[in-house]
LUMPAMI-786746 format. One record per residue: residue number from 1; residue in one letter; x, y, z of N, C-alpha, C, O in turn. Coordinates in nm, 2 decimals. Layout:
+-----+------+--------+--------+--------+--------+--------+--------+--------+--------+--------+--------+--------+--------+
|  nr | rest |   n.px |   n.py |   n.pz |  ca.px |  ca.py |  ca.pz |   c.px |   c.py |   c.pz |   o.px |   o.py |   o.pz |
+-----+------+--------+--------+--------+--------+--------+--------+--------+--------+--------+--------+--------+--------+
| NUM |    A |      X |      Y |      Z |      X |      Y |      Z |      X |      Y |      Z |      X |      Y |      Z |
...
+-----+------+--------+--------+--------+--------+--------+--------+--------+--------+--------+--------+--------+--------+
//
This chain:
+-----+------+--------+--------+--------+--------+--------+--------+--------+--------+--------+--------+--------+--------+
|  nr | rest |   n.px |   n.py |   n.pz |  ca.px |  ca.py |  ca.pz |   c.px |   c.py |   c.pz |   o.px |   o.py |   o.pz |
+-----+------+--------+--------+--------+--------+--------+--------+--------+--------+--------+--------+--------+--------+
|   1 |    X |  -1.94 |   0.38 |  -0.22 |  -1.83 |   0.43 |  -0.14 |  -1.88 |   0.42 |   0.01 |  -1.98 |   0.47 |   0.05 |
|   2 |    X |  -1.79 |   0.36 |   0.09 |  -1.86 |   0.33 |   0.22 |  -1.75 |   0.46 |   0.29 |  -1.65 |   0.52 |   0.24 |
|   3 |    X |  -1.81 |   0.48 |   0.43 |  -1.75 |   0.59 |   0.47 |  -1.72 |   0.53 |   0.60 |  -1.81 |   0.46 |   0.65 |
|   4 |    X |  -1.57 |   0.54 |   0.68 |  -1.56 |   0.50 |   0.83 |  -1.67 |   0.56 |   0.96 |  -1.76 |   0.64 |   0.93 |
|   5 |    X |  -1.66 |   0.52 |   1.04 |  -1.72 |   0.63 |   1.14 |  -1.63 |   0.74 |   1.21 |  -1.67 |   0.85 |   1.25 |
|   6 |    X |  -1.50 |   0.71 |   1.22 |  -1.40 |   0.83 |   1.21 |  -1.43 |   0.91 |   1.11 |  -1.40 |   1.03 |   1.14 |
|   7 |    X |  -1.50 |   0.91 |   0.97 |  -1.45 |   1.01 |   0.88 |  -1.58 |   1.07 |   0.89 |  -1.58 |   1.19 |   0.87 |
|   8 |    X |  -1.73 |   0.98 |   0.92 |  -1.88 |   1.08 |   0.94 |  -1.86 |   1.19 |   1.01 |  -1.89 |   1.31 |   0.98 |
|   9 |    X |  -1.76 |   1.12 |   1.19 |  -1.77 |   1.20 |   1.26 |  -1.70 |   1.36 |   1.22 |  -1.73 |   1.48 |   1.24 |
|  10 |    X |  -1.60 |   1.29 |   1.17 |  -1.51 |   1.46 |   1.11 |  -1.58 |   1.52 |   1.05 |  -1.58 |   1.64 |   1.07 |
|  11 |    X |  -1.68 |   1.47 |   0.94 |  -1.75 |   1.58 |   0.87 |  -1.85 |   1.66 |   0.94 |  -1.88 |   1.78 |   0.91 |
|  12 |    X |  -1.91 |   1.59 |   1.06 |  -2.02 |   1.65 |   1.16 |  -1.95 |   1.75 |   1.24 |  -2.01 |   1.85 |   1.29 |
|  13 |    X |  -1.85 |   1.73 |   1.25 |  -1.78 |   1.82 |   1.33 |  -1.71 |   1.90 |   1.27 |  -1.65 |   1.98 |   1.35 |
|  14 |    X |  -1.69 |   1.91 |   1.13 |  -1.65 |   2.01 |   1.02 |  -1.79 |   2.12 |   1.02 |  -1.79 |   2.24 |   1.03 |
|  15 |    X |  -1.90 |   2.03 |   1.01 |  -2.02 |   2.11 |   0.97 |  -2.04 |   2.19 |   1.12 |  -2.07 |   2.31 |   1.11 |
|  16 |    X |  -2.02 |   2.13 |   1.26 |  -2.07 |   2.22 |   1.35 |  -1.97 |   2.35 |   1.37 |  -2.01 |   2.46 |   1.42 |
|  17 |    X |  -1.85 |   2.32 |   1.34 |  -1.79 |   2.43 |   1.31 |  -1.82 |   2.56 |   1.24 |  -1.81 |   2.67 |   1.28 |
|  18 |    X |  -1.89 |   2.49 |   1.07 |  -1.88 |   2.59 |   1.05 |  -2.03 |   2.68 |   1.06 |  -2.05 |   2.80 |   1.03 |
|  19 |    X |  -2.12 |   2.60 |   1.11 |  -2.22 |   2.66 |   1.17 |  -2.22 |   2.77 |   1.24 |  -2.29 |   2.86 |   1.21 |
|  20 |    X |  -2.09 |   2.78 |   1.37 |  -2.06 |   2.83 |   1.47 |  -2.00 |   2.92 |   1.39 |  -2.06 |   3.02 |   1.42 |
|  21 |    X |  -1.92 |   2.95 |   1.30 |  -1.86 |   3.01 |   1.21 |  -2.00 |   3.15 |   1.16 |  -2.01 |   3.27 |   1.16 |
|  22 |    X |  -2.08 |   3.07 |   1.13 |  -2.17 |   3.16 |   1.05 |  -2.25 |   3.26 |   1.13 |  -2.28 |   3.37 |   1.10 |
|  23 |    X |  -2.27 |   3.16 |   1.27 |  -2.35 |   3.20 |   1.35 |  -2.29 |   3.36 |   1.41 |  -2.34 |   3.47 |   1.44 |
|  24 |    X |  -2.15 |   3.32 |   1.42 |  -2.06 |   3.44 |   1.49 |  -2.04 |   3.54 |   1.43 |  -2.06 |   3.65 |   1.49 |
|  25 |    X |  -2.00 |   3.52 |   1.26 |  -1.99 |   3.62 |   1.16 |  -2.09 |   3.66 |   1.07 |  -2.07 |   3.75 |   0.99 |
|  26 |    X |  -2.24 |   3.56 |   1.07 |  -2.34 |   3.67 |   1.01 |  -2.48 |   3.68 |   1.09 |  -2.59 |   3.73 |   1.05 |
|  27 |    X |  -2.46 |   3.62 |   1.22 |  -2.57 |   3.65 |   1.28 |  -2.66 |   3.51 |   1.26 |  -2.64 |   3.43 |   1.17 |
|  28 |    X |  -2.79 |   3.51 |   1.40 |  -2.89 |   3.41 |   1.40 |  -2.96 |   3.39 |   1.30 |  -2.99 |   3.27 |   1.27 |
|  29 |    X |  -3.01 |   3.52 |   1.22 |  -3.14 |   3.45 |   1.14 |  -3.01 |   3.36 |   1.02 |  -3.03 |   3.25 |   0.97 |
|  30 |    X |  -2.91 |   3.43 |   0.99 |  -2.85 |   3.30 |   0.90 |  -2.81 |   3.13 |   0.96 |  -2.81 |   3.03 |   0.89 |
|  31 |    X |  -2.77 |   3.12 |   1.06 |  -2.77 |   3.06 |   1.14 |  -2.87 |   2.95 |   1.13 |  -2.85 |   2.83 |   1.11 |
|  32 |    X |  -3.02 |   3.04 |   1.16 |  -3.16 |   2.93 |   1.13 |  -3.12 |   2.91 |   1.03 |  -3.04 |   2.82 |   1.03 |
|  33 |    X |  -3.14 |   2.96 |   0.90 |  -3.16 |   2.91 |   0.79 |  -3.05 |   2.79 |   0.74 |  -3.09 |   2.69 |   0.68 |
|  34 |    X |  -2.94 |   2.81 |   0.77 |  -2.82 |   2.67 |   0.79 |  -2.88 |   2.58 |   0.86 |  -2.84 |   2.47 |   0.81 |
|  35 |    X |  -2.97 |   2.56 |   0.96 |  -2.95 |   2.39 |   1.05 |  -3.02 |   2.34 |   0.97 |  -2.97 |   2.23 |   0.95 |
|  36 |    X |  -3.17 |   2.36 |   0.88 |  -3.22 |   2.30 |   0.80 |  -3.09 |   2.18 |   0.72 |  -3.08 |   2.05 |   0.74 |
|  37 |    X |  -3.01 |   2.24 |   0.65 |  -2.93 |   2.18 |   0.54 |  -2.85 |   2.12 |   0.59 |  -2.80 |   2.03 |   0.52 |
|  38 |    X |  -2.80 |   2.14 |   0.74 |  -2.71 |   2.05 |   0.82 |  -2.77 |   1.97 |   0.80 |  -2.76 |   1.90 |   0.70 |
|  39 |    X |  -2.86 |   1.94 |   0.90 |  -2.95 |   1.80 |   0.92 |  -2.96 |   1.74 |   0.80 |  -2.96 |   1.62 |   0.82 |
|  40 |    X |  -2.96 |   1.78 |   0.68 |  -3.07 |   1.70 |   0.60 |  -2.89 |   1.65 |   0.57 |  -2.88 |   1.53 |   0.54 |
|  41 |    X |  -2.78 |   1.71 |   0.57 |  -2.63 |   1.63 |   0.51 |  -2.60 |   1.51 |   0.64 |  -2.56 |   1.39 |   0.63 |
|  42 |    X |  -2.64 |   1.59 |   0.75 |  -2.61 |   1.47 |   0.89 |  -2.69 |   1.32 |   0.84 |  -2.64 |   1.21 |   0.86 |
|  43 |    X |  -2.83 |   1.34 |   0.77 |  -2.91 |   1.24 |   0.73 |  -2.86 |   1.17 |   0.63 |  -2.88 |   1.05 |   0.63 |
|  44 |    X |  -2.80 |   1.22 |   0.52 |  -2.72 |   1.18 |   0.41 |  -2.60 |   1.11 |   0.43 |  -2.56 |   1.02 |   0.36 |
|  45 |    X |  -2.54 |   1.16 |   0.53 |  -2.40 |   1.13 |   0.59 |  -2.44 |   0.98 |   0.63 |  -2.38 |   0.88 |   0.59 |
|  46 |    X |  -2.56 |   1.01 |   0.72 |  -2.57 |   0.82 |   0.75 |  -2.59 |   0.71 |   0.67 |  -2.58 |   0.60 |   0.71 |
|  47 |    X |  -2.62 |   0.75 |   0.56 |  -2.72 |   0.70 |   0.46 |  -2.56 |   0.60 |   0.35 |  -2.56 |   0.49 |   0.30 |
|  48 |    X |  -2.46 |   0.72 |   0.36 |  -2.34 |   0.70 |   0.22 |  -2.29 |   0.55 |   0.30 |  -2.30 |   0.53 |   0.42 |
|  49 |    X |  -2.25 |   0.46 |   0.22 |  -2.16 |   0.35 |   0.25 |  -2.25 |   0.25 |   0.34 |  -2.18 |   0.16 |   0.40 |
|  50 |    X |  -2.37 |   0.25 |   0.36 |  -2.48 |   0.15 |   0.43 |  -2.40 |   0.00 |   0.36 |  -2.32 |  -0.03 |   0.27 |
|  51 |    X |  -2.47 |  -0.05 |   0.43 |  -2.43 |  -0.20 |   0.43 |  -2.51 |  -0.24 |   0.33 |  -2.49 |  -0.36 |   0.31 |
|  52 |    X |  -2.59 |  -0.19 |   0.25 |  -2.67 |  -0.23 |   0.14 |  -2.65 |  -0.17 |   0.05 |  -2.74 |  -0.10 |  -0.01 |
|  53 |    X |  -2.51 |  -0.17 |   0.03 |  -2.45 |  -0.11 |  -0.11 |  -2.41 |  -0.19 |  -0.25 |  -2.41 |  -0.16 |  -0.36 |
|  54 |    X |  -2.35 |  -0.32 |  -0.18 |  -2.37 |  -0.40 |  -0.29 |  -2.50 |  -0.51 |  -0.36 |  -2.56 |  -0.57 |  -0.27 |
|  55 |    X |  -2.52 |  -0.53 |  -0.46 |  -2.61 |  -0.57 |  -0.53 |  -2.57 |  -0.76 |  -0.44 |  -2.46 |  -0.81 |  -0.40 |
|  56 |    X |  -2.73 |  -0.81 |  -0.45 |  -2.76 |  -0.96 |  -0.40 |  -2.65 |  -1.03 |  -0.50 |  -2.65 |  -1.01 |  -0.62 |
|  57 |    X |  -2.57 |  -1.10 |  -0.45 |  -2.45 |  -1.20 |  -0.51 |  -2.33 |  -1.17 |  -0.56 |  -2.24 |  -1.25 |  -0.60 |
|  58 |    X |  -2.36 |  -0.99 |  -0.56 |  -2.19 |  -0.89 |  -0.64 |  -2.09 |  -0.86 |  -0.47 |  -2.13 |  -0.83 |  -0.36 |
|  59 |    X |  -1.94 |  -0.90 |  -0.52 |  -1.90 |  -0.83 |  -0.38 |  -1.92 |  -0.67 |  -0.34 |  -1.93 |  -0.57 |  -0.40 |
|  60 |    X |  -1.91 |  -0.71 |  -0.20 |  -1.91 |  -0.52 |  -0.11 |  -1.84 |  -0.44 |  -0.15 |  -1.76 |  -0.49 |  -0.23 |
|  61 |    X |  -1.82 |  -0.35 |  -0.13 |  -1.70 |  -0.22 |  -0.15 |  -1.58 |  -0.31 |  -0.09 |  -1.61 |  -0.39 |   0.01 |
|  62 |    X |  -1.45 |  -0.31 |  -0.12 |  -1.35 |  -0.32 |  -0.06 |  -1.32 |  -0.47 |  -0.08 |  -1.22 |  -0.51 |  -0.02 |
|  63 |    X |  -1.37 |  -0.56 |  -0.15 |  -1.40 |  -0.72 |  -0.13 |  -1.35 |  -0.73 |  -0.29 |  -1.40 |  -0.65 |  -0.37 |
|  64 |    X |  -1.26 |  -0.84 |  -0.34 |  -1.24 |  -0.84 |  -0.49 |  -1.32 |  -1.00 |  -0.50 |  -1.33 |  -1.10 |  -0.43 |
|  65 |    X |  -1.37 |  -0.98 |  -0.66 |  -1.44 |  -1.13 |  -0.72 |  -1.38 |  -1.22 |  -0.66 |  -1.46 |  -1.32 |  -0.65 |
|  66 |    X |  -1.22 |  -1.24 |  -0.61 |  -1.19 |  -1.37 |  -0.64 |  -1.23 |  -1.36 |  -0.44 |  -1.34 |  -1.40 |  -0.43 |
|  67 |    X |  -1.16 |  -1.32 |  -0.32 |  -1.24 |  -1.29 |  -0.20 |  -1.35 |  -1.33 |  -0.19 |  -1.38 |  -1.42 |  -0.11 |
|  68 |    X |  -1.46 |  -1.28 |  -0.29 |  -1.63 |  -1.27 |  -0.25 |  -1.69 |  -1.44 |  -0.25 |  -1.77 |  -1.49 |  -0.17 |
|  69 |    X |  -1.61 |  -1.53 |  -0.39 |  -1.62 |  -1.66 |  -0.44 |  -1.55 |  -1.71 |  -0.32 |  -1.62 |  -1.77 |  -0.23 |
|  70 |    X |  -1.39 |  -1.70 |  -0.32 |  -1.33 |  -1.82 |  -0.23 |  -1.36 |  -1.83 |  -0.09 |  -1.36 |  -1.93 |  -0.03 |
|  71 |    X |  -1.39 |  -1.73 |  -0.05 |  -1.45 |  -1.68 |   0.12 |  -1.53 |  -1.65 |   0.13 |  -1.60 |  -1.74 |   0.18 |
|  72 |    X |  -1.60 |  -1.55 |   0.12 |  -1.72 |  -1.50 |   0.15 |  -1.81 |  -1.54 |   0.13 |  -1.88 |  -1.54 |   0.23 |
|  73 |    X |  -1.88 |  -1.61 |  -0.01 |  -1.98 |  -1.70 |  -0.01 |  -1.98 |  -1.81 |   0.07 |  -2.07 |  -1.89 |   0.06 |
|  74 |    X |  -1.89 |  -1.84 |   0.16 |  -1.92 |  -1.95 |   0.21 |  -1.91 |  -1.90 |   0.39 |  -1.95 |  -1.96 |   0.49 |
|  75 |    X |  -1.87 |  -1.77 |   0.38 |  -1.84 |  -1.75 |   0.52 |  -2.00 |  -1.72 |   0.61 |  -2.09 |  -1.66 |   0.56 |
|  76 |    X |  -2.00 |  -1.77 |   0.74 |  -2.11 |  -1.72 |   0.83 |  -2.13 |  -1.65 |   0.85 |  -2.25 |  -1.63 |   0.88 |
|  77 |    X |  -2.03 |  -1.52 |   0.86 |  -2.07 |  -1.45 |   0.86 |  -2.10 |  -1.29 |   0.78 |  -2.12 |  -1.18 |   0.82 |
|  78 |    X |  -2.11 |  -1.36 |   0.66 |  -2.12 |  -1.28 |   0.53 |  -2.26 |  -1.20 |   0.49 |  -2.27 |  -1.13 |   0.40 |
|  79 |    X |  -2.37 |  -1.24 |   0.61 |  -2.48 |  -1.21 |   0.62 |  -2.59 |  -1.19 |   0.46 |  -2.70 |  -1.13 |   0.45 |
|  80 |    X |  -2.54 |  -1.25 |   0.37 |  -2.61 |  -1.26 |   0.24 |  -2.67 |  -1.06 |   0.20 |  -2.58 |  -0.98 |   0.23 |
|  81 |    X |  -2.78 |  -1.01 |   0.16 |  -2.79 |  -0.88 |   0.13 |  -2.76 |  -0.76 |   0.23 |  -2.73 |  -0.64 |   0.22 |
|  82 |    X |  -2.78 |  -0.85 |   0.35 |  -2.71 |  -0.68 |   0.42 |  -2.57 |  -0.70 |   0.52 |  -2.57 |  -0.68 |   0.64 |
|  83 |    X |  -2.46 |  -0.76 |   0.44 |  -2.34 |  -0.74 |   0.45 |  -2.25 |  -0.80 |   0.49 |  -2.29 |  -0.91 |   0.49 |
|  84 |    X |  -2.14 |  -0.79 |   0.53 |  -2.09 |  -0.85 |   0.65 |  -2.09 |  -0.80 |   0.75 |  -2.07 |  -0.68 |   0.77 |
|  85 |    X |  -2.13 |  -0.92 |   0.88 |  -2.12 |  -0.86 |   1.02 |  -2.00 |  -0.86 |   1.09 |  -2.01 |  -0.81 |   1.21 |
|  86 |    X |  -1.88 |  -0.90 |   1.04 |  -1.76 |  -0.92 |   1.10 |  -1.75 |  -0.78 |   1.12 |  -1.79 |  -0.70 |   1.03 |
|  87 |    X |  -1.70 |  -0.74 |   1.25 |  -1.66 |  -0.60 |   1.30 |  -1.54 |  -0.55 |   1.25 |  -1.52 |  -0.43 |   1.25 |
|  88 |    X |  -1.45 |  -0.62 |   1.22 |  -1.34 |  -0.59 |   1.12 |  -1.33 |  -0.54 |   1.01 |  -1.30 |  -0.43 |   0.98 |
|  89 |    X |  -1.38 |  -0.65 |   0.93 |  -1.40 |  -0.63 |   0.81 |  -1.50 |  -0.56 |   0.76 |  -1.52 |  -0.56 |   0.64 |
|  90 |    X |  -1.58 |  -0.47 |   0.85 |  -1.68 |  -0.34 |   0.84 |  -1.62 |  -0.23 |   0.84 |  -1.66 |  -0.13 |   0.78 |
|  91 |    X |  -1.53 |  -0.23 |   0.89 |  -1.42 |  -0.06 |   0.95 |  -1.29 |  -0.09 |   0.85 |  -1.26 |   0.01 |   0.78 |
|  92 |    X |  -1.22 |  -0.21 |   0.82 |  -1.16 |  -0.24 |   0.70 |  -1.17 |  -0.33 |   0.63 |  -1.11 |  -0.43 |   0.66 |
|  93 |    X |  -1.25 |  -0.30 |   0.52 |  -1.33 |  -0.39 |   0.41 |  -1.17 |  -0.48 |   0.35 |  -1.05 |  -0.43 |   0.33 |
|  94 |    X |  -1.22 |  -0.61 |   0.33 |  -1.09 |  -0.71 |   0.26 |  -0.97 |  -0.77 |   0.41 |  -0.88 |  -0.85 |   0.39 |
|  95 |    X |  -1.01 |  -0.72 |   0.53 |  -0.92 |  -0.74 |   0.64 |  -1.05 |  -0.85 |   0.78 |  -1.13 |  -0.82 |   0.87 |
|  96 |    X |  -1.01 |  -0.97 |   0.70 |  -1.08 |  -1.04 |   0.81 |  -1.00 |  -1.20 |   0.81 |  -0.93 |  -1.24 |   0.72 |
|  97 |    X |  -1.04 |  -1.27 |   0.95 |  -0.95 |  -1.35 |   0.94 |  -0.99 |  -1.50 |   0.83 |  -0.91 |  -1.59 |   0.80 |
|  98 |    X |  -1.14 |  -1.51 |   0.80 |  -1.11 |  -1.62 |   0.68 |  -1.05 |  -1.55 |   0.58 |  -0.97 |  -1.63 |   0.53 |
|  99 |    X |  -1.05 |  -1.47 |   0.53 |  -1.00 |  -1.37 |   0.38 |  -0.83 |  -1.40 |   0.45 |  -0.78 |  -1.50 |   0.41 |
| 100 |    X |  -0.77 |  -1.33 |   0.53 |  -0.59 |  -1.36 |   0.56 |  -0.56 |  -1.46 |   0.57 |  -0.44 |  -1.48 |   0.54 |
| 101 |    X |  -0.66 |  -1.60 |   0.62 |  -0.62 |  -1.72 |   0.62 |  -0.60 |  -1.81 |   0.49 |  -0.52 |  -1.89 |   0.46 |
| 102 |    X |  -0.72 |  -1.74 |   0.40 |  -0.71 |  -1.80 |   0.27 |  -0.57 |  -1.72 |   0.18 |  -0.51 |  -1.79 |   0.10 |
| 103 |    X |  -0.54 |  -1.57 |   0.21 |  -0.44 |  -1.54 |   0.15 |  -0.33 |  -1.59 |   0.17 |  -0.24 |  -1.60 |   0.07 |
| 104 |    X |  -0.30 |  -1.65 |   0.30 |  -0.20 |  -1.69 |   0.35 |  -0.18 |  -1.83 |   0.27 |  -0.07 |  -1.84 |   0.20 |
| 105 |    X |  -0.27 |  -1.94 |   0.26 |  -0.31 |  -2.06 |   0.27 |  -0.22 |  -2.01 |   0.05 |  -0.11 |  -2.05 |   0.02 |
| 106 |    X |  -0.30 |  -1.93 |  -0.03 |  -0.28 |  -1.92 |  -0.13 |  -0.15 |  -1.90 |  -0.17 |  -0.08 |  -1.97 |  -0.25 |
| 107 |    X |  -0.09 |  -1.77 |  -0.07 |   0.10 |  -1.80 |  -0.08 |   0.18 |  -1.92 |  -0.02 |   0.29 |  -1.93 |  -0.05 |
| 108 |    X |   0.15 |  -1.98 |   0.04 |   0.22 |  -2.09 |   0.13 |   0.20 |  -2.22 |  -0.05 |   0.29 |  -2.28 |  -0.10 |
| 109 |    X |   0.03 |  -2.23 |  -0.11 |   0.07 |  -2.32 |  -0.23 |   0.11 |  -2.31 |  -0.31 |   0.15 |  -2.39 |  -0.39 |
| 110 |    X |   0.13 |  -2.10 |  -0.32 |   0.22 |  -2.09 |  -0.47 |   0.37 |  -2.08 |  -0.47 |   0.44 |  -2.07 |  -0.57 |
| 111 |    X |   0.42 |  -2.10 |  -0.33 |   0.59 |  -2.11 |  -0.29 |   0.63 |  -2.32 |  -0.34 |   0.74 |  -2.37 |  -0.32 |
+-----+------+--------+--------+--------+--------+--------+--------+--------+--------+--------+--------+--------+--------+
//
C-alpha cells in the first residue's frame, strides 16, 4: 500500500492535533507520554508505501502484469528494485506517458 504525500501529511497533522487535544484536556505529563508514540507512527508513516515494496521483477502497487511486461521492463526509467523514478507515475501509480502511449497505441490497433 503506498501512501501519497498529501495523505502522510494529513495524518501528521491529524496526529498534531490531537496531541494538542490531549495536551489541553489532560495535561503535560500525558502529553510526554504521547510524543514517544507519535514519533515512532511519524517513523512508520515514512516507512508505508517506500519504493521497495514490490518484489525484484513483480509489478509496483498500482502497475498491472500486462503494464509491468509491455512498458516498464523496458522503460528507463523503471529503475529495476527501487522503483520508478518518473515523478508522475510515483504520485499516480499506472499514469505515465510510455504506459498512455502504449494504451493509446493498443486502442488505435484494436479499432
Amino acid at each position: 500500500m503506498a501512501l501519497l504525500q498529501e495523505e502522510k501529511e494529513l495524518v501528521a497533522r491529524g496526529l498534531q492535533l490531537y496531541a494538542q487535544m490531549v495536551g489541553s484536556q489532560y495535561g503535560p505529563q500525558e502529553m510526554q507520554a504521547l510524543v514517544p508514540v507519535i514519533k515512532g507512527i511519524l517513523k512508520k508513516l515514512d516507512q508505508v508505501g517506500g519504493s521497495a515494496g514490490a518484489a525484484p521483477g513483480q509489478p509496483p502497487h498500482g502497475i498491472t502484469p500486462e503494464w509491468f511486461e509491455q512498458v516498464c521492463s523496458s522503460c528507463p526509467k523503471a529503475g529495476g528494485a527501487s522503483g520508478c523514478q518518473d515523478p508522475v507515475t510515483v504520485k499516480f501509480p499506472g499514469k505515465c506517458d510510455p504506459i498512455l502511449r502504449w494504451e493509446r497505441n493498443q486502442r488505435i490497433s484494436e479499432a
